[in-house]
DSSP file (Angstrom, degrees, kcal/mol; ACC not computed):
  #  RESIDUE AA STRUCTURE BP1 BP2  ACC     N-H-->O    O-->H-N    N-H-->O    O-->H-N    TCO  KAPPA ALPHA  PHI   PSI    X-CA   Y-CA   Z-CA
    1    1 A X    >>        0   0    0      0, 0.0     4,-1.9     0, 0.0     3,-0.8   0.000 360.0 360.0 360.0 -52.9   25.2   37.5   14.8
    2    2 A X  H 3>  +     0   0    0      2,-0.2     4,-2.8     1,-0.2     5,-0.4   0.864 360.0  59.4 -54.5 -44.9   27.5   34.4   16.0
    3    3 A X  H 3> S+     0   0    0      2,-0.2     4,-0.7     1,-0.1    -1,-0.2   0.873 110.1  43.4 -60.4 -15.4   24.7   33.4   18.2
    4    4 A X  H <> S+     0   0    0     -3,-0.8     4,-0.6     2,-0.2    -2,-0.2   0.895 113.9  49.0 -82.1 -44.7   22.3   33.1   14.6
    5    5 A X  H  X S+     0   0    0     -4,-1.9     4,-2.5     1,-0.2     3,-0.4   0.956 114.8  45.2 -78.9 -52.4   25.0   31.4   12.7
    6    6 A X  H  X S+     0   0    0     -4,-2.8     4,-1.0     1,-0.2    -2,-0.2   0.921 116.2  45.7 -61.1 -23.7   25.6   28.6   15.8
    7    7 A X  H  X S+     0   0    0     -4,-0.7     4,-1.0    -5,-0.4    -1,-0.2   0.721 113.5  49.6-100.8  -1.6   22.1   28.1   16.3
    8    8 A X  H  X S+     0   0    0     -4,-0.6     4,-1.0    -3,-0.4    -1,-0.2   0.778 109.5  49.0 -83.6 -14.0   21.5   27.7   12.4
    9    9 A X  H  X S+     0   0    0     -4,-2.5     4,-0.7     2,-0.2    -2,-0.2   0.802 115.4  51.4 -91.2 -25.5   24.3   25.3   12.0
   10   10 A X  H  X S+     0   0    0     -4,-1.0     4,-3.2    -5,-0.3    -2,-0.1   0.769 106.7  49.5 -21.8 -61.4   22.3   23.5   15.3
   11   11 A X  H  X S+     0   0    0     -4,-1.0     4,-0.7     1,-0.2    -2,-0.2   0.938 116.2  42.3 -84.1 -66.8   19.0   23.5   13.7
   12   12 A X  H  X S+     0   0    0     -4,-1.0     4,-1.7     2,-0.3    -2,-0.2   0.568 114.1  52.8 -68.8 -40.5   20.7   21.8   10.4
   13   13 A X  H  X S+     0   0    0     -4,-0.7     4,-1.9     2,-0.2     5,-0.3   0.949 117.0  39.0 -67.9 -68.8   22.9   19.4   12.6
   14   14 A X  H  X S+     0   0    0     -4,-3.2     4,-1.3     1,-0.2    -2,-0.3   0.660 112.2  51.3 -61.9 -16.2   19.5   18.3   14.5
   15   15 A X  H  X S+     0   0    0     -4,-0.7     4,-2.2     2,-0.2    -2,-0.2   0.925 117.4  49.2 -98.9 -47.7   17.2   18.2   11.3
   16   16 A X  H  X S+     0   0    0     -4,-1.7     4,-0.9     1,-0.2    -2,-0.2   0.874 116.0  37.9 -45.2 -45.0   20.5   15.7    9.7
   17   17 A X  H  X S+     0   0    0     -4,-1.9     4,-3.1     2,-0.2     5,-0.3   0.877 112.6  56.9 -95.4 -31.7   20.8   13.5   12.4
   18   18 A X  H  X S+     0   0    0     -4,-1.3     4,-0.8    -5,-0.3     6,-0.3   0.893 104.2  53.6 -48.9 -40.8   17.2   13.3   13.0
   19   19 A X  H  X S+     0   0    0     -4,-2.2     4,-1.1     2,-0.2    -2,-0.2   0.864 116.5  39.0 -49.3 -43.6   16.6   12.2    9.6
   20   20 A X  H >< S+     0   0    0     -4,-0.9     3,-0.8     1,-0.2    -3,-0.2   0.988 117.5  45.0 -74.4 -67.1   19.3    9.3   10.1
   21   21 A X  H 3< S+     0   0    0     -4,-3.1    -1,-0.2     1,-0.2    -3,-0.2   0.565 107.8  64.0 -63.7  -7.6   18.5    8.1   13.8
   22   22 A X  H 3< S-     0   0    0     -4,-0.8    -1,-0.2    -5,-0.3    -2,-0.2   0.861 117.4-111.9 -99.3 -38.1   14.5    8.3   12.7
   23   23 A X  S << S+     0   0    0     -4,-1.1     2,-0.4    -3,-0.8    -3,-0.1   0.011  78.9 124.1 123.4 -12.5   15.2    5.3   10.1
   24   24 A X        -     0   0    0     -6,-0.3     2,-0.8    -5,-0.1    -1,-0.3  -0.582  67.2-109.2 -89.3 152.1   14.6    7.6    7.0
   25   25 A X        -     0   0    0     -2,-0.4     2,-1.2     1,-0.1    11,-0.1  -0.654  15.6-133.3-101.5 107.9   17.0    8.1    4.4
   26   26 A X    >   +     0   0    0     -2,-0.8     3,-2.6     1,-0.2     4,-0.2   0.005  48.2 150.9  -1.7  40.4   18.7   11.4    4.2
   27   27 A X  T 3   +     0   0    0     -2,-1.2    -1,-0.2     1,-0.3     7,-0.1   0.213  57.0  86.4-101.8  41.0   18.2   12.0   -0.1
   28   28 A X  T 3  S+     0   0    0      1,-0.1    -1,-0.3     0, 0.0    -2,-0.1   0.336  87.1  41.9 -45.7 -19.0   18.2   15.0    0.2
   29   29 A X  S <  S+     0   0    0     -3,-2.6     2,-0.3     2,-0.1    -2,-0.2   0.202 103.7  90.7-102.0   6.4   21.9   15.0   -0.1
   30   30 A X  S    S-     0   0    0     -4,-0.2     3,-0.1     4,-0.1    18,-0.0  -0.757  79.3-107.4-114.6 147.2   21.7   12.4   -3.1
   31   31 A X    >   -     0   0    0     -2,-0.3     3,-1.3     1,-0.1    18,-0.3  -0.212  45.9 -83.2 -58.0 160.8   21.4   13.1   -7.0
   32   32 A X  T 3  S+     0   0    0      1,-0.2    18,-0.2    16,-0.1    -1,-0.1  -0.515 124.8  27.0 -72.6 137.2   18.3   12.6   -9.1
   33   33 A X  T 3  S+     0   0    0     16,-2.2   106,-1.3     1,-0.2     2,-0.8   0.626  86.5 127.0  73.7  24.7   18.8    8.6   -9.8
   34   34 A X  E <   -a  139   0A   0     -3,-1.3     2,-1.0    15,-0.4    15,-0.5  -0.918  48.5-159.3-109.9 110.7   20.6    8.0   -6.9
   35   35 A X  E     -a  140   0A   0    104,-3.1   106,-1.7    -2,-0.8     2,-0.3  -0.780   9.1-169.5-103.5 120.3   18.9    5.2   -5.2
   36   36 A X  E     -aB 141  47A   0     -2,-1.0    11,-1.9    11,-0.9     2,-0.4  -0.691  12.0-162.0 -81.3 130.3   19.9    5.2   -1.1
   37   37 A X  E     -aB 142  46A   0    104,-0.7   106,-2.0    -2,-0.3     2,-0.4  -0.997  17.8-159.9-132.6 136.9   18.8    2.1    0.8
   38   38 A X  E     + B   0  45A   0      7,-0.8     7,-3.2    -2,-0.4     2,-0.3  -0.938  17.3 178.2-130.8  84.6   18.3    1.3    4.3
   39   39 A X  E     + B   0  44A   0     -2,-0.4     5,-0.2     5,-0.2     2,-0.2  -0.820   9.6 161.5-120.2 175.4   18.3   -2.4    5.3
   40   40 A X        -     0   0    0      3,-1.6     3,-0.4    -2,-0.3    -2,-0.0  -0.682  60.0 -82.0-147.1-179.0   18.0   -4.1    8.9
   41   41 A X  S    S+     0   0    0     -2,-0.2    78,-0.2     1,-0.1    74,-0.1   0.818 128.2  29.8 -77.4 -20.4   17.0   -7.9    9.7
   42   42 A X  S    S+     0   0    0     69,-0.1     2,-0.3    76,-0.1    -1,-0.1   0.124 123.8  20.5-146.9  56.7   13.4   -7.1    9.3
   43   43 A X        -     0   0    0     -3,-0.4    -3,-1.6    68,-0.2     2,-0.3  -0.956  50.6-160.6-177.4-177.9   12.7   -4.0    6.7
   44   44 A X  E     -BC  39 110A   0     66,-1.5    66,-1.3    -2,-0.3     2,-0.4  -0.849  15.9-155.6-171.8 126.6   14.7   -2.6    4.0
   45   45 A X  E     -BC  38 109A   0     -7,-3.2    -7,-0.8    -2,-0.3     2,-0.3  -0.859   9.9-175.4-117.1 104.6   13.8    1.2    2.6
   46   46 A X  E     +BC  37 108A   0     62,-2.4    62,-1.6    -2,-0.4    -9,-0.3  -0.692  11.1 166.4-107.1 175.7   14.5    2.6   -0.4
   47   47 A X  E     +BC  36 107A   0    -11,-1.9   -11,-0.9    -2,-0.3     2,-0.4  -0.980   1.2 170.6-163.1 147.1   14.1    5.7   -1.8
   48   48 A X  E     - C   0 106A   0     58,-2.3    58,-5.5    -2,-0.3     2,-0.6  -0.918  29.2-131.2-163.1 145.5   15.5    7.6   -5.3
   49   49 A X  E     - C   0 105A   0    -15,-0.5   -16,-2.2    -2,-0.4   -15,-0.4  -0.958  29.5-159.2 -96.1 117.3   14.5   10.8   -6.7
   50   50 A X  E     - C   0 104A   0     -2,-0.6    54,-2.3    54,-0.5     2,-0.8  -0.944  27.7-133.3-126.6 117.2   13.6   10.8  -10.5
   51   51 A X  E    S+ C   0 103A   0     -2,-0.3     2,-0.3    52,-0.2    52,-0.3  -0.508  76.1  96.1 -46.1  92.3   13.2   13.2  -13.4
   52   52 A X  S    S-     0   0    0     50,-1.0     2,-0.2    -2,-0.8    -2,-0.1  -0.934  85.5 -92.9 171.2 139.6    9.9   11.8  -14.6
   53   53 A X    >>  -     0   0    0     -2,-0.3     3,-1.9    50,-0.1     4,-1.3  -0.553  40.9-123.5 -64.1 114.1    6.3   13.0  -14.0
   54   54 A X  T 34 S+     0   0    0     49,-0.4     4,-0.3    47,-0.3    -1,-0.1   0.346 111.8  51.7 -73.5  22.9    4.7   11.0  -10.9
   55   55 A X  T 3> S+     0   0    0      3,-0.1     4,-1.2     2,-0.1    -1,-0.3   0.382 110.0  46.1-102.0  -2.4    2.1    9.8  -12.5
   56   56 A X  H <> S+     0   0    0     -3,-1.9     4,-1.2     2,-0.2    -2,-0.2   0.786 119.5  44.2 -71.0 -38.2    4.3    8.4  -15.2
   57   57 A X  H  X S+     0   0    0     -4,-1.3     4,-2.4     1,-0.2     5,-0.3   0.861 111.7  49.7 -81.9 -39.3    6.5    7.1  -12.4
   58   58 A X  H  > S+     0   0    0     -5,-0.3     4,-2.0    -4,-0.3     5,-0.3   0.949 118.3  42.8 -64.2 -41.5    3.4    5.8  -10.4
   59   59 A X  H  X S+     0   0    0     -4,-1.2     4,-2.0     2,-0.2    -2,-0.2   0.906 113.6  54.4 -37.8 -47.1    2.1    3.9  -14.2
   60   60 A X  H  X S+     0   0    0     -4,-1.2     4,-2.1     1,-0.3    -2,-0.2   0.994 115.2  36.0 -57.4 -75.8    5.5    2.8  -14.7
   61   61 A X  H  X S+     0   0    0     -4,-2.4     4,-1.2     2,-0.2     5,-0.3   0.730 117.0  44.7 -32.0 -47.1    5.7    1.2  -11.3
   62   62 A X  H  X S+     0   0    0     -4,-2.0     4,-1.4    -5,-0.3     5,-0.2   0.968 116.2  60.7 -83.9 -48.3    2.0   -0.5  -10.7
   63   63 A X  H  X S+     0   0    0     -4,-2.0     4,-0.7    -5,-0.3     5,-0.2   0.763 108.7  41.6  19.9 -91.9    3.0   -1.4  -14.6
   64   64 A X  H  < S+     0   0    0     -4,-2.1     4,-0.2     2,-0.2    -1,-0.2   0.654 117.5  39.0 -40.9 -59.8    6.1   -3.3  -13.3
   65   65 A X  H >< S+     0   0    0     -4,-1.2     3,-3.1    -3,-0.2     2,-1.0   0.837 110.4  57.5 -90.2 -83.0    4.9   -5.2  -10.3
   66   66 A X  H 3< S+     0   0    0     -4,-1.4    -2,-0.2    -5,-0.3    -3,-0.2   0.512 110.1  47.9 -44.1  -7.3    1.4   -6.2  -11.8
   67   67 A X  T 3< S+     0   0    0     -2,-1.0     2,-0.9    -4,-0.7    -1,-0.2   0.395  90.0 108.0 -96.4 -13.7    3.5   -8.1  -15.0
   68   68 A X    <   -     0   0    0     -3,-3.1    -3,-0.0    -4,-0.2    -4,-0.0  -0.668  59.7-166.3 -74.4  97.6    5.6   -9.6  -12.4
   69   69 A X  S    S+     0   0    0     -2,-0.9    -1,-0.2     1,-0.3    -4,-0.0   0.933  89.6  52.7 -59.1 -53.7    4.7  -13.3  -12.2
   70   70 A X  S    S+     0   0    0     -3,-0.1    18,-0.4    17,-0.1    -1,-0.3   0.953 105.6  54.2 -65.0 -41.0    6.6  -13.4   -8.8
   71   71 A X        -     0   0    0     -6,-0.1     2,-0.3    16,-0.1    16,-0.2  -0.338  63.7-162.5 -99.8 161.5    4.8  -10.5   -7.0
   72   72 A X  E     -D   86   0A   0     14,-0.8    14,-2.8    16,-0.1     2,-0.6  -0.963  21.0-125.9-149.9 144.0    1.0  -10.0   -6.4
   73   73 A X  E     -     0   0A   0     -2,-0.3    12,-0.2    12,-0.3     3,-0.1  -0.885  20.7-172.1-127.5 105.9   -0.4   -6.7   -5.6
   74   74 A X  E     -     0   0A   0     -2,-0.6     2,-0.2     1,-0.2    11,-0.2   0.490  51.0 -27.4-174.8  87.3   -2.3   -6.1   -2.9
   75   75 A X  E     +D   84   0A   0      9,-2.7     9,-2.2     7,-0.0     2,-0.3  -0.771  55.9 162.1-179.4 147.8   -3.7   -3.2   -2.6
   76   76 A X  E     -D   83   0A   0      7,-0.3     2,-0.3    -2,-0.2     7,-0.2  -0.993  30.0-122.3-170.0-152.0   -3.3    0.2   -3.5
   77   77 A X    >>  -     0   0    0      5,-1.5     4,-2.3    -2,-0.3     3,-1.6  -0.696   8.4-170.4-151.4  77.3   -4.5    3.8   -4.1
   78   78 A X  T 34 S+     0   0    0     -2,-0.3    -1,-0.1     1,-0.2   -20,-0.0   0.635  91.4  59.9 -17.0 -47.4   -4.2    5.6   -7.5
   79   79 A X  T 34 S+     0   0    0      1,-0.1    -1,-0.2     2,-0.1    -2,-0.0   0.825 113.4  36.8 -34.4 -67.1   -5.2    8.8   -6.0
   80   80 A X  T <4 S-     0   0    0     -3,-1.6    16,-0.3     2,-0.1    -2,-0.2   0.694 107.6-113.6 -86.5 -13.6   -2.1    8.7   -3.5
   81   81 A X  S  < S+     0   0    0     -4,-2.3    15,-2.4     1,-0.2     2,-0.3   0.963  71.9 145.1  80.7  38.6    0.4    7.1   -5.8
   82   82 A X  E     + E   0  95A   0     -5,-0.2    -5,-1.5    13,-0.2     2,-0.3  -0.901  26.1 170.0-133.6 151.1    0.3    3.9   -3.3
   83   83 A X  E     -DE  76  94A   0     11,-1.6    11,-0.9    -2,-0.3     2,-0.4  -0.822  18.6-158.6-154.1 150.7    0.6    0.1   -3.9
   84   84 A X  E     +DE  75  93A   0     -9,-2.2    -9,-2.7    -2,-0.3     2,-0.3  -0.950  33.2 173.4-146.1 112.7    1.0   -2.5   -1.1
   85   85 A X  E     - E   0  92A   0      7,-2.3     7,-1.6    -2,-0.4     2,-0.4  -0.984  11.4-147.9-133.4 144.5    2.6   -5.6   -3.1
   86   86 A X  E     -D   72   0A   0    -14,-2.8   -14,-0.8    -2,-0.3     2,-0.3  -0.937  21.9-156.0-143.1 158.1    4.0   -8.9   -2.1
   87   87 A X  S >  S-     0   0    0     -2,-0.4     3,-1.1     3,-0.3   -16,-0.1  -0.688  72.1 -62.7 -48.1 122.7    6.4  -12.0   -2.4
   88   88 A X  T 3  S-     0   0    0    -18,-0.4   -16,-0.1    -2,-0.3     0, 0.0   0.261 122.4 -18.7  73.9-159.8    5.3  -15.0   -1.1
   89   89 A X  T 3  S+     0   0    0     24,-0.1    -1,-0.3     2,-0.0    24,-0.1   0.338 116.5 107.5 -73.6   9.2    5.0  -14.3    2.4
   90   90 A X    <   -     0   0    0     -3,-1.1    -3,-0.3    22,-0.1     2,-0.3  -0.565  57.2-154.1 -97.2 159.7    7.4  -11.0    2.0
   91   91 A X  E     + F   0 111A   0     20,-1.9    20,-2.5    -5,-0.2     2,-0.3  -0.936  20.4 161.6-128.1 146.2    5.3   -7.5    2.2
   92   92 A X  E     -EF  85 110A   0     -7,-1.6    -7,-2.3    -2,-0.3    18,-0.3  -0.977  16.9-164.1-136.5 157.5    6.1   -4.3    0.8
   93   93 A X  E     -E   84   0A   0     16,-3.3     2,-0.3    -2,-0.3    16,-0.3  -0.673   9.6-148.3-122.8-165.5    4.5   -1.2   -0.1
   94   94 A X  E     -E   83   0A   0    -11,-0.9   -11,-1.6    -2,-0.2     2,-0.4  -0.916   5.4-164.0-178.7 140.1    5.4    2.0   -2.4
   95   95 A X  E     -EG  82 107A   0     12,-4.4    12,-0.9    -2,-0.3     2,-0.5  -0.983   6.7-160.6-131.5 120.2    4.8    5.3   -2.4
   96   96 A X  E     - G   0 106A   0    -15,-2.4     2,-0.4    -2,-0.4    10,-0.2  -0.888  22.6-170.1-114.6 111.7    5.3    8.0   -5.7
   97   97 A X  E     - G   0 105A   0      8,-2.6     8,-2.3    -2,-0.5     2,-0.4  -0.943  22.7-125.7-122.6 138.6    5.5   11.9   -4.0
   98   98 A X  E     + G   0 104A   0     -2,-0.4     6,-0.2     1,-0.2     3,-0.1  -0.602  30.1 175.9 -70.4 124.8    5.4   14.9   -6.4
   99   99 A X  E    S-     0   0A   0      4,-1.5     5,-0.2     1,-0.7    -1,-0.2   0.747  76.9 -27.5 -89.5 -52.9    8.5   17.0   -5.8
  100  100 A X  E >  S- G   0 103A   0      3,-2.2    -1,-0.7    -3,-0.1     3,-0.7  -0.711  89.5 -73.2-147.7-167.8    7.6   19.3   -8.5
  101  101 A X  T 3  S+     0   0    0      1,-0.3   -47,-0.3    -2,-0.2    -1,-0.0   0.835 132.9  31.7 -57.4 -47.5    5.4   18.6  -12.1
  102  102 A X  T 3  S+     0   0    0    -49,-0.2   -50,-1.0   -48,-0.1     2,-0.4   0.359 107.0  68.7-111.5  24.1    8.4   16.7  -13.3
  103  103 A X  E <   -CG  51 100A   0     -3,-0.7    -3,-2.2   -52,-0.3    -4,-1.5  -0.951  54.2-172.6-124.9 153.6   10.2   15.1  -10.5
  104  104 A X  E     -CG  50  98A   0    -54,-2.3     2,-0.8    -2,-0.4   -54,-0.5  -0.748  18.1-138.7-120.5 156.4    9.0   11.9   -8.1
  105  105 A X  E     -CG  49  97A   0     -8,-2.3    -8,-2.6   -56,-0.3     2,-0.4  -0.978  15.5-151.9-128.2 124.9   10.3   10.4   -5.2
  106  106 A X  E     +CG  48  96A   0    -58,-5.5   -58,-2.3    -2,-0.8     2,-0.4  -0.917  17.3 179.0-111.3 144.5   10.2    6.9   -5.2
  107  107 A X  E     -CG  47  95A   0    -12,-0.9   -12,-4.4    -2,-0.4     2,-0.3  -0.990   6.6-172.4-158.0 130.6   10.0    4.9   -1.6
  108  108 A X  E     -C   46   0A   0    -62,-1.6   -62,-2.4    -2,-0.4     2,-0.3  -0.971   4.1-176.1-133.8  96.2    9.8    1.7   -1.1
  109  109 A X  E     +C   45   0A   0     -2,-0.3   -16,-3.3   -16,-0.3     2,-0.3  -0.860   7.5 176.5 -92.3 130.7    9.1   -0.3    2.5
  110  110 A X  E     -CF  44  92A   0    -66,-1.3   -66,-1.5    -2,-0.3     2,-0.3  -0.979  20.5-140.2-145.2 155.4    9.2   -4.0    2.8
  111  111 A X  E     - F   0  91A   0    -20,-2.5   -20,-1.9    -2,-0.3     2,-0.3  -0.816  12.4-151.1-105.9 138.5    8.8   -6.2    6.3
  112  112 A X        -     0   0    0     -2,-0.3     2,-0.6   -22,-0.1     6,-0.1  -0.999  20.7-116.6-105.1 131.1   10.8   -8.9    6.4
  113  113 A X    >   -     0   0    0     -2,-0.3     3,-1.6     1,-0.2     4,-0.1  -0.636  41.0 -82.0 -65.8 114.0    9.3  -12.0    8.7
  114  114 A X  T 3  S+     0   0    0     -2,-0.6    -1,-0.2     1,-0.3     3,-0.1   0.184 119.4   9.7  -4.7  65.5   10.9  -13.3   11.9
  115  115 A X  T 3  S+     0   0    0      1,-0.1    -1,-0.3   -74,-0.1    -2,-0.1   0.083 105.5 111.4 133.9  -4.1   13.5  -15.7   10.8
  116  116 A X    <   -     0   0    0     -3,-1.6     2,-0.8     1,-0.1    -1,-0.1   0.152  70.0 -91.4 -66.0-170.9   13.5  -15.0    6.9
  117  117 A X        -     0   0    0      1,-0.1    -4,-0.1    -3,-0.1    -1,-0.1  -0.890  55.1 -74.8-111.2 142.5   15.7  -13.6    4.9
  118  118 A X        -     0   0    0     -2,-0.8     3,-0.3     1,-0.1     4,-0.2   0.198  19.3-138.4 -53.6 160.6   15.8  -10.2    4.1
  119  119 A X  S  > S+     0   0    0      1,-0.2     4,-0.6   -78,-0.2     3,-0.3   0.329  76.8 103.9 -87.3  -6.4   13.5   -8.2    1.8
  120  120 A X  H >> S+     0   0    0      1,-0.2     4,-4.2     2,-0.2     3,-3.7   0.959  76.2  55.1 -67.3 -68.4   16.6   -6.1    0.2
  121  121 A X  H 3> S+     0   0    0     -3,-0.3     4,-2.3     1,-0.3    -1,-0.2   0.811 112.6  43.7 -15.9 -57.3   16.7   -8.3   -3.6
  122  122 A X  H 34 S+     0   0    0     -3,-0.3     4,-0.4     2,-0.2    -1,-0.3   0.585 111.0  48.1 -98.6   5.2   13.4   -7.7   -4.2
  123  123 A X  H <X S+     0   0    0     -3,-3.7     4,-2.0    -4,-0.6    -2,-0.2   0.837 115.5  47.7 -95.8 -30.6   13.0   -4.0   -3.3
  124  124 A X  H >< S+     0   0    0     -4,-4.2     3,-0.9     1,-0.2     4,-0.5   0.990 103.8  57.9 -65.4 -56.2   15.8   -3.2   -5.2
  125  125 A X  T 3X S+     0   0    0     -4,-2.3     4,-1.6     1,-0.3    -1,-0.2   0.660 106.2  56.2   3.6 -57.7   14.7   -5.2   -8.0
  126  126 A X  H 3> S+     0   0    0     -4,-0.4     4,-3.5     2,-0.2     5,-0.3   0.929 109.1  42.0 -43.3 -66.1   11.8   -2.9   -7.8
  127  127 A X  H XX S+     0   0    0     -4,-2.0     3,-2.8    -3,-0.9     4,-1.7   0.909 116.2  47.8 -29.7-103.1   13.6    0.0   -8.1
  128  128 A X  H 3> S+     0   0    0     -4,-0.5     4,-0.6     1,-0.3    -1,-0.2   0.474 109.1  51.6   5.1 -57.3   15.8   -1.3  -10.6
  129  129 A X  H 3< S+     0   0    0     -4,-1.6     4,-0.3    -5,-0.3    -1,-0.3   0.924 111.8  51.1 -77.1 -44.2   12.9   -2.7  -12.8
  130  130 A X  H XX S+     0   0    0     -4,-3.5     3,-2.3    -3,-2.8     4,-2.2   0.964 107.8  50.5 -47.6 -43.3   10.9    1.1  -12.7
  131  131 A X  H 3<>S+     0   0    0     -4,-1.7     5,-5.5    -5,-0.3    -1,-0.2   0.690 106.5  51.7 -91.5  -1.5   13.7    3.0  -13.7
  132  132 A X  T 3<5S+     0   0    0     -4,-0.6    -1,-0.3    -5,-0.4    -2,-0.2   0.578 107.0  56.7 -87.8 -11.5   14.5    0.9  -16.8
  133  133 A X  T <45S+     0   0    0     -3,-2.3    -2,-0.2    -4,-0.3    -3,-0.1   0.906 122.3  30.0 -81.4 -35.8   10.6    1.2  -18.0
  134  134 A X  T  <5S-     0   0    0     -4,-2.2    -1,-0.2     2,-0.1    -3,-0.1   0.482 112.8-135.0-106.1  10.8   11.1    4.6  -17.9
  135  135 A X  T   5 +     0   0    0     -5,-0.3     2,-0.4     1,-0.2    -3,-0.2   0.970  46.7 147.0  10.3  96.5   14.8    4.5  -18.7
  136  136 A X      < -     0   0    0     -5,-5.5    -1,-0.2    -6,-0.1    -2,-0.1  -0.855  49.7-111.9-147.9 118.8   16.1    6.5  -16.6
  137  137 A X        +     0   0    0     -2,-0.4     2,-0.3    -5,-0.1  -103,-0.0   0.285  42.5 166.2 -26.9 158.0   19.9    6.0  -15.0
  138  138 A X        -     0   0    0    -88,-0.1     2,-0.3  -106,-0.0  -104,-0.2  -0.932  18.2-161.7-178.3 158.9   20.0    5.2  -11.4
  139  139 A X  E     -a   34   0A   0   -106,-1.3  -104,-3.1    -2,-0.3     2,-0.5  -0.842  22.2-116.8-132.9 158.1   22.7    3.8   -9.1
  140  140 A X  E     -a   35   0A   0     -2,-0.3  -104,-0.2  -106,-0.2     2,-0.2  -0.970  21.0-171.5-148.3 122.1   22.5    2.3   -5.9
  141  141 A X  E     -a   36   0A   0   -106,-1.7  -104,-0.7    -2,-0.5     2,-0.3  -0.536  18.3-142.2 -55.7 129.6   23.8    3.6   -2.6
  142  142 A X  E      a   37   0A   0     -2,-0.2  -104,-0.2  -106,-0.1  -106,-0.0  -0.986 360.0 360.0-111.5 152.4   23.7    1.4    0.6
  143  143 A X              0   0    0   -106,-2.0  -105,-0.1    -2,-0.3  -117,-0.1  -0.014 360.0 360.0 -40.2 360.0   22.9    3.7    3.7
């Protein structure tokens, strides 16, 4: 019985710290509208989990960046919930995953280029800009 309980607290230990050391961000321990972000010199990830229909979230979002003078979108995939948008030379993509009929995860990757400055402003921004179309509280975490 002690051998079940150490090698389940193991298994839980390895699946945490795998999560961390892998570069993806652990919101699974964060509240709905808690956005965790992840920056380095050349990406920044963010991620927040939302009460909100993903196709509302995914509207809300392509919405958001295509009205956006600065950013230009291009590409993405309706289907998947995908859009590949950029700055300037800065690149990002976004990704809207059903957790259930009414919750989304929203995730956000941007590359920053060799000697720029980082991509963090404008992914949060992102964030930030969805979850006021749909008004829905958020906070922001740094990782």
């Amino acid at each position: 019985m002690l051998k079940r309980r150490m090698i389940s607290h193991l298994l839980g230990l390895l699946l945490i710290l795998t999560s961390l050391v892998s570069g993806c961000v652990a919101t699974f321990f964060a509240a709905a509208g808690t956005v965790v972000y992840l920056e380095n010199m050349r990406q920044t990830i963010a991620t927040v989990n939302l009460n909100a229909n993903p196709d509302k979230v995914y509207a809300a979002a392509l919405n958001r960046i295509d009205n956006n003078p600065r950013l230009l979108i291009t590409a993405h995939n309706d289907a998947g919930r995908y859009i590949e948008f950029s700055e300037g030379e800065y690149a990002a993509s976004l990704k809207i995953s059903s957790l259930s009929e009414d919750t989304s995860q929203l995730t956000i990757a941007s590359y920053t280029p060799l000697g720029k400055q980082n991509t963090t402003n404008m992914v949060l921004a992102t964030v930030e800009n969805i979850c006021k179309e749909l008004n829905i509280p958020y906070r922001i975490v740094r990782n």
